[in-house]
BAMI-322748 format. One line per 4 residues: number of its first residue (from 1); their letters; for each residue x, y, z of C-alpha. Coordinates in steps of 0.25 Angstrom, whole numbers, plus 5000, padded with zeros to 4 digits. Example, Ala and Ser with C-alpha at 12.3 -4.5 7.8 and 13.67 -1.06 7.14 Angstrom:
# residues 2
1	AS	5049/4982/5031; 5055/4996/5029
//
This chain:
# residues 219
1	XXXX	5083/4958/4996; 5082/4958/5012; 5096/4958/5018; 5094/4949/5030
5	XXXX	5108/4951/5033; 5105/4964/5037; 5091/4960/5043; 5099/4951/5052
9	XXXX	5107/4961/5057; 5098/4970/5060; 5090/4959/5068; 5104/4957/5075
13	XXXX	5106/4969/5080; 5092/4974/5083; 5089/4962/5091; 5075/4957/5091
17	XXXX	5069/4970/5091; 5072/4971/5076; 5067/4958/5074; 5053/4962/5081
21	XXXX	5051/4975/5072; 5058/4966/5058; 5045/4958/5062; 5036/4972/5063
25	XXXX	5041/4975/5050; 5037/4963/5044; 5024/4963/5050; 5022/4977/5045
29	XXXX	5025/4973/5030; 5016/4961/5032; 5006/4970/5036; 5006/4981/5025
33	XXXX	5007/4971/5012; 4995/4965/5020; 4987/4980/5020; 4992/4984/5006
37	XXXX	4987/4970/5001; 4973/4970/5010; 4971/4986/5006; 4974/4983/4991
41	XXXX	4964/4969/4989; 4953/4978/4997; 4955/4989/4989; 4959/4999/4998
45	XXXX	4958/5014/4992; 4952/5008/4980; 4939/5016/4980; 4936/5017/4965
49	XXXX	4923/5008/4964; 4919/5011/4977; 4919/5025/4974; 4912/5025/4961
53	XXXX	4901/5015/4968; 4900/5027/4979; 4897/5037/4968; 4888/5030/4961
57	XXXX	4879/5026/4974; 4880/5041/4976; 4873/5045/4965; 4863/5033/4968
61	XXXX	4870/5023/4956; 4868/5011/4966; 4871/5001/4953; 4881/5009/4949
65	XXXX	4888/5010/4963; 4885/4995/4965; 4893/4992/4952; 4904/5000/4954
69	XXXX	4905/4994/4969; 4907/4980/4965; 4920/4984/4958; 4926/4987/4968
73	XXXX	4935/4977/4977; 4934/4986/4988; 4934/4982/5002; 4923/4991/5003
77	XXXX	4914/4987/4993; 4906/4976/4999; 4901/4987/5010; 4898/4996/5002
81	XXXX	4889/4986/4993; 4885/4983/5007; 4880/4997/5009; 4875/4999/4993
85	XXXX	4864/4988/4997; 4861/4990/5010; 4861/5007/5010; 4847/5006/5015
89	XXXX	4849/4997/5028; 4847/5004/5042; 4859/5003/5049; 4869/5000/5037
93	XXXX	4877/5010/5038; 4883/5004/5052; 4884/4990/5044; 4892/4996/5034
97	XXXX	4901/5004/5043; 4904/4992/5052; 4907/4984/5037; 4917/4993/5033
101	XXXX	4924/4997/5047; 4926/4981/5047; 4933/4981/5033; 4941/4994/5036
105	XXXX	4946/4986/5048; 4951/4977/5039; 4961/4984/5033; 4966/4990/5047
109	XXXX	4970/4977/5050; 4984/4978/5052; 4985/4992/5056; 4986/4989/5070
113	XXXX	5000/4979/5069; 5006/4992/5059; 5003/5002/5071; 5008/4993/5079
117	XXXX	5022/4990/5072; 5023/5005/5071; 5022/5009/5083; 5031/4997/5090
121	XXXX	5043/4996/5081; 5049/5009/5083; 5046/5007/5100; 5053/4992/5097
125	XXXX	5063/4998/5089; 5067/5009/5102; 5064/4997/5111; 5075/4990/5103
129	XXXX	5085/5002/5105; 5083/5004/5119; 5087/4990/5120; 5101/4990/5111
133	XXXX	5103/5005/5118; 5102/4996/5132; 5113/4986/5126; 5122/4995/5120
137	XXXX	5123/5004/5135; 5125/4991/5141; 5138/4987/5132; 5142/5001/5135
141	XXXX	5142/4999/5151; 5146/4986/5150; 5160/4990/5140; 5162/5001/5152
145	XXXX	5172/5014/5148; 5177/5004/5135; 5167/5004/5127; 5167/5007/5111
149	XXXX	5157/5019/5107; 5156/5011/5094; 5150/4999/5102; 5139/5008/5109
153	XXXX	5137/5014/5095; 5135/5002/5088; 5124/4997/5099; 5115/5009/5098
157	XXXX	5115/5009/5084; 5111/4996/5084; 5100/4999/5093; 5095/5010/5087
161	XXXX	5092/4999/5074; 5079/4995/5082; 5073/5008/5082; 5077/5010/5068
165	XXXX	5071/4996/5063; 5058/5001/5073; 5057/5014/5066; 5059/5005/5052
169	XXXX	5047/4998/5054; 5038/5009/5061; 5037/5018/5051; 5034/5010/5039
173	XXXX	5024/5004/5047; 5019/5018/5051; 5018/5022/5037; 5011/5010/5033
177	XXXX	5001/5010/5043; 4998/5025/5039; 4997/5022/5025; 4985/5008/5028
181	XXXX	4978/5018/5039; 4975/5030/5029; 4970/5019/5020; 4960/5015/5028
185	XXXX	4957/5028/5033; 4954/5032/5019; 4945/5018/5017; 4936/5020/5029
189	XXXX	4933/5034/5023; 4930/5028/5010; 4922/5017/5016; 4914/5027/5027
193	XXXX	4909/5037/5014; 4905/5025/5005; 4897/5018/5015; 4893/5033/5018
197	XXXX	4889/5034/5002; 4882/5024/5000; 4874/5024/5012; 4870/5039/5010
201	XXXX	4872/5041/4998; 4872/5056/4990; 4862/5051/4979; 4851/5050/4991
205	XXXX	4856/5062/4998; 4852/5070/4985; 4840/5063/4981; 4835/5067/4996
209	XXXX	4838/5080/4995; 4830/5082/4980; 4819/5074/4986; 4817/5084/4998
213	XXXX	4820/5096/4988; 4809/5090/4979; 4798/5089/4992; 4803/5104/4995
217	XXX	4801/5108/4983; 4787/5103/4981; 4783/5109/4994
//
Protein backbone atom coordinates (compact mmCIF):
# COMPACT_ATOMS: atom_id res chain seq x y z
CA UNK A 1 0.00 0.00 0.00
CA UNK A 2 1.48 3.48 -0.98
CA UNK A 3 1.41 5.72 2.05
CA UNK A 4 0.32 9.08 0.50
CA UNK A 5 0.40 10.62 3.67
CA UNK A 6 3.91 10.40 3.70
CA UNK A 7 4.08 11.12 0.05
CA UNK A 8 2.37 14.47 0.72
CA UNK A 9 4.81 15.24 3.27
CA UNK A 10 7.51 14.74 1.53
CA UNK A 11 6.13 16.94 -1.51
CA UNK A 12 5.42 19.67 1.28
CA UNK A 13 8.54 20.14 2.35
CA UNK A 14 10.69 19.51 -0.85
CA UNK A 15 8.82 21.92 -2.52
CA UNK A 16 8.23 21.47 -6.16
CA UNK A 17 11.61 20.18 -6.91
CA UNK A 18 10.49 16.86 -5.30
CA UNK A 19 7.42 16.87 -7.22
CA UNK A 20 9.68 17.32 -10.73
CA UNK A 21 11.85 14.19 -9.77
CA UNK A 22 8.26 12.19 -8.21
CA UNK A 23 7.45 12.69 -12.02
CA UNK A 24 11.24 11.40 -13.17
CA UNK A 25 10.52 8.56 -11.26
CA UNK A 26 7.53 7.70 -12.81
CA UNK A 27 8.74 8.29 -16.13
CA UNK A 28 11.54 6.10 -15.39
CA UNK A 29 9.29 3.06 -14.21
CA UNK A 30 6.90 3.71 -17.34
CA UNK A 31 9.91 3.43 -19.32
CA UNK A 32 11.55 -0.01 -17.92
CA UNK A 33 8.21 -2.11 -17.92
CA UNK A 34 7.97 -0.82 -21.51
CA UNK A 35 11.72 -2.12 -22.49
CA UNK A 36 11.29 -5.36 -20.17
CA UNK A 37 7.75 -5.93 -22.20
CA UNK A 38 9.38 -4.85 -25.92
CA UNK A 39 12.68 -6.80 -25.23
CA UNK A 40 10.52 -10.00 -23.98
CA UNK A 41 7.74 -9.99 -27.04
CA UNK A 42 10.94 -9.55 -29.63
CA UNK A 43 12.66 -12.11 -28.00
CA UNK A 44 15.60 -10.35 -26.79
CA UNK A 45 18.68 -12.99 -25.79
CA UNK A 46 16.37 -15.75 -26.90
CA UNK A 47 18.87 -17.04 -29.45
CA UNK A 48 17.93 -20.90 -29.44
CA UNK A 49 16.59 -21.31 -33.01
CA UNK A 50 18.56 -18.77 -34.45
CA UNK A 51 21.54 -20.35 -33.48
CA UNK A 52 20.75 -23.94 -34.44
CA UNK A 53 19.48 -22.29 -38.14
CA UNK A 54 23.28 -20.76 -38.04
CA UNK A 55 24.75 -23.92 -37.49
CA UNK A 56 23.00 -25.82 -39.87
CA UNK A 57 23.68 -23.05 -42.89
CA UNK A 58 27.28 -23.54 -41.78
CA UNK A 59 27.46 -26.76 -42.50
CA UNK A 60 25.49 -26.05 -45.96
CA UNK A 61 21.97 -27.52 -44.40
CA UNK A 62 19.99 -24.41 -45.97
CA UNK A 63 16.38 -26.64 -45.45
CA UNK A 64 17.50 -27.48 -42.35
CA UNK A 65 18.61 -23.87 -41.27
CA UNK A 66 15.48 -22.52 -43.10
CA UNK A 67 13.23 -24.84 -40.75
CA UNK A 68 14.76 -24.14 -37.59
CA UNK A 69 14.66 -20.19 -38.53
CA UNK A 70 10.98 -20.08 -38.71
CA UNK A 71 10.59 -21.06 -35.10
CA UNK A 72 11.82 -18.67 -34.05
CA UNK A 73 9.95 -15.38 -32.96
CA UNK A 74 12.93 -13.43 -33.03
CA UNK A 75 13.24 -9.84 -34.11
CA UNK A 76 15.89 -11.01 -36.04
CA UNK A 77 14.51 -13.77 -38.00
CA UNK A 78 12.96 -12.00 -40.88
CA UNK A 79 16.57 -10.58 -41.70
CA UNK A 80 18.07 -13.18 -41.56
CA UNK A 81 15.46 -15.16 -43.90
CA UNK A 82 16.21 -12.11 -45.77
CA UNK A 83 19.92 -12.88 -45.94
CA UNK A 84 19.21 -16.95 -46.53
CA UNK A 85 17.41 -16.06 -49.83
CA UNK A 86 19.37 -13.28 -51.12
CA UNK A 87 23.25 -14.46 -49.89
CA UNK A 88 23.98 -14.17 -53.63
CA UNK A 89 22.94 -10.58 -54.38
CA UNK A 90 25.91 -7.89 -54.81
CA UNK A 91 25.55 -5.31 -52.46
CA UNK A 92 23.37 -7.38 -49.85
CA UNK A 93 25.46 -7.25 -47.16
CA UNK A 94 24.82 -3.24 -46.85
CA UNK A 95 20.94 -3.94 -47.19
CA UNK A 96 21.12 -6.21 -44.39
CA UNK A 97 23.31 -4.16 -42.11
CA UNK A 98 21.21 -1.14 -42.66
CA UNK A 99 18.01 -3.63 -41.71
CA UNK A 100 19.26 -4.66 -38.73
CA UNK A 101 20.87 -1.23 -37.32
CA UNK A 102 17.17 0.11 -37.87
CA UNK A 103 15.74 -2.84 -35.61
CA UNK A 104 18.53 -2.64 -33.11
CA UNK A 105 17.49 1.25 -33.07
CA UNK A 106 14.33 0.12 -32.09
CA UNK A 107 14.98 -1.23 -28.78
CA UNK A 108 17.40 1.84 -27.92
CA UNK A 109 14.38 3.89 -28.02
CA UNK A 110 14.17 5.17 -24.74
CA UNK A 111 17.70 5.02 -23.68
CA UNK A 112 18.09 8.60 -24.35
CA UNK A 113 15.13 9.88 -21.57
CA UNK A 114 16.90 7.15 -18.94
CA UNK A 115 20.42 8.90 -19.37
CA UNK A 116 18.65 11.74 -19.22
CA UNK A 117 16.83 11.26 -15.86
CA UNK A 118 20.15 10.00 -14.42
CA UNK A 119 21.97 12.45 -15.05
CA UNK A 120 19.52 15.39 -14.07
CA UNK A 121 17.84 14.27 -10.94
CA UNK A 122 20.84 14.20 -8.60
CA UNK A 123 21.92 18.18 -10.19
CA UNK A 124 17.79 18.93 -9.43
CA UNK A 125 18.14 17.19 -6.23
CA UNK A 126 21.50 19.73 -5.33
CA UNK A 127 19.76 22.55 -7.20
CA UNK A 128 16.91 21.77 -4.47
CA UNK A 129 19.20 22.03 -1.55
CA UNK A 130 20.97 25.00 -2.52
CA UNK A 131 17.70 26.55 -2.44
CA UNK A 132 16.40 25.31 1.16
CA UNK A 133 20.19 26.19 2.30
CA UNK A 134 19.43 29.74 0.83
CA UNK A 135 15.96 29.84 2.97
CA UNK A 136 17.22 28.39 6.15
CA UNK A 137 20.56 31.25 6.31
CA UNK A 138 17.85 33.85 5.48
CA UNK A 139 15.69 32.84 8.92
CA UNK A 140 18.80 32.83 10.57
CA UNK A 141 19.68 36.65 9.60
CA UNK A 142 16.51 37.58 9.76
CA UNK A 143 15.98 35.86 13.77
CA UNK A 144 19.29 37.94 14.53
CA UNK A 145 21.62 36.83 17.99
CA UNK A 146 18.02 34.85 18.89
CA UNK A 147 17.79 32.30 17.04
CA UNK A 148 17.07 28.29 17.90
CA UNK A 149 19.90 26.05 16.45
CA UNK A 150 17.13 23.48 16.32
CA UNK A 151 15.17 25.70 13.67
CA UNK A 152 18.52 26.14 11.54
CA UNK A 153 18.73 22.26 12.10
CA UNK A 154 15.43 21.46 10.96
CA UNK A 155 15.86 23.59 7.66
CA UNK A 156 19.05 22.00 6.39
CA UNK A 157 17.84 18.73 6.99
CA UNK A 158 14.89 19.38 5.16
CA UNK A 159 16.95 20.62 2.30
CA UNK A 160 19.08 18.00 2.22
CA UNK A 161 15.72 15.74 1.35
CA UNK A 162 15.95 16.90 -2.29
CA UNK A 163 19.40 15.67 -2.85
CA UNK A 164 18.46 12.37 -1.34
CA UNK A 165 14.98 12.06 -3.28
CA UNK A 166 17.63 13.20 -6.51
CA UNK A 167 20.17 10.39 -5.64
CA UNK A 168 16.87 8.06 -5.21
CA UNK A 169 15.84 8.25 -8.52
CA UNK A 170 19.37 8.53 -10.26
CA UNK A 171 20.73 5.50 -9.45
CA UNK A 172 17.94 2.94 -10.14
CA UNK A 173 17.83 4.77 -13.27
CA UNK A 174 21.50 4.33 -13.59
CA UNK A 175 21.30 0.63 -13.03
CA UNK A 176 18.67 0.13 -15.20
CA UNK A 177 19.87 1.77 -18.20
CA UNK A 178 23.08 -0.39 -17.56
CA UNK A 179 21.38 -3.44 -17.56
CA UNK A 180 18.92 -2.57 -21.31
CA UNK A 181 22.61 -1.16 -22.78
CA UNK A 182 24.63 -4.43 -22.22
CA UNK A 183 21.67 -6.09 -23.75
CA UNK A 184 21.74 -4.59 -26.84
CA UNK A 185 25.31 -4.68 -26.82
CA UNK A 186 25.20 -8.33 -26.76
CA UNK A 187 22.19 -8.29 -29.61
CA UNK A 188 24.16 -6.40 -32.20
CA UNK A 189 27.14 -8.82 -31.67
CA UNK A 190 24.83 -11.59 -32.19
CA UNK A 191 23.21 -9.89 -35.12
CA UNK A 192 26.62 -8.70 -36.93
CA UNK A 193 28.13 -12.68 -36.69
CA UNK A 194 24.67 -14.23 -38.09
CA UNK A 195 24.43 -11.95 -40.83
CA UNK A 196 28.39 -12.55 -41.06
CA UNK A 197 27.44 -16.48 -41.07
CA UNK A 198 25.31 -16.66 -43.55
CA UNK A 199 26.54 -14.38 -45.81
CA UNK A 200 30.09 -16.11 -45.68
CA UNK A 201 29.36 -19.07 -44.59
CA UNK A 202 32.18 -21.95 -43.16
CA UNK A 203 30.66 -24.88 -45.43
CA UNK A 204 32.00 -22.73 -48.72
CA UNK A 205 35.15 -21.69 -47.03
CA UNK A 206 36.02 -25.52 -46.78
CA UNK A 207 34.77 -26.58 -49.97
CA UNK A 208 37.17 -23.76 -51.62
CA UNK A 209 39.72 -24.59 -49.86
CA UNK A 210 39.40 -28.73 -51.09
CA UNK A 211 38.61 -27.59 -54.39
CA UNK A 212 42.10 -25.64 -54.71
CA UNK A 213 43.85 -28.57 -52.82
CA UNK A 214 42.22 -30.90 -55.31
CA UNK A 215 43.52 -28.56 -58.56
CA UNK A 216 46.93 -28.72 -56.67
CA UNK A 217 46.96 -31.84 -56.34
CA UNK A 218 46.33 -32.94 -59.96
CA UNK A 219 49.12 -30.44 -60.99
Amino acid sequence: MINFDALNNIFALGGPVVAILFVMSVLTLAVTLYKIWQFYSSRVGHHRFLSQALNAWDQGDKVGAQAQLAKSRSYLAPILDAAMGNADRPGIDTRLDAEAGLALARLERGFRLLDTIAQIAPLLGLFGTVLGMIDAFQGLQEGGSSVDPSLLAGGIWVALLTTAVGLAVAMPTSMVLAWLESRTARERVFADKALRTILVPGHSTNAETGDQSAVQGHA
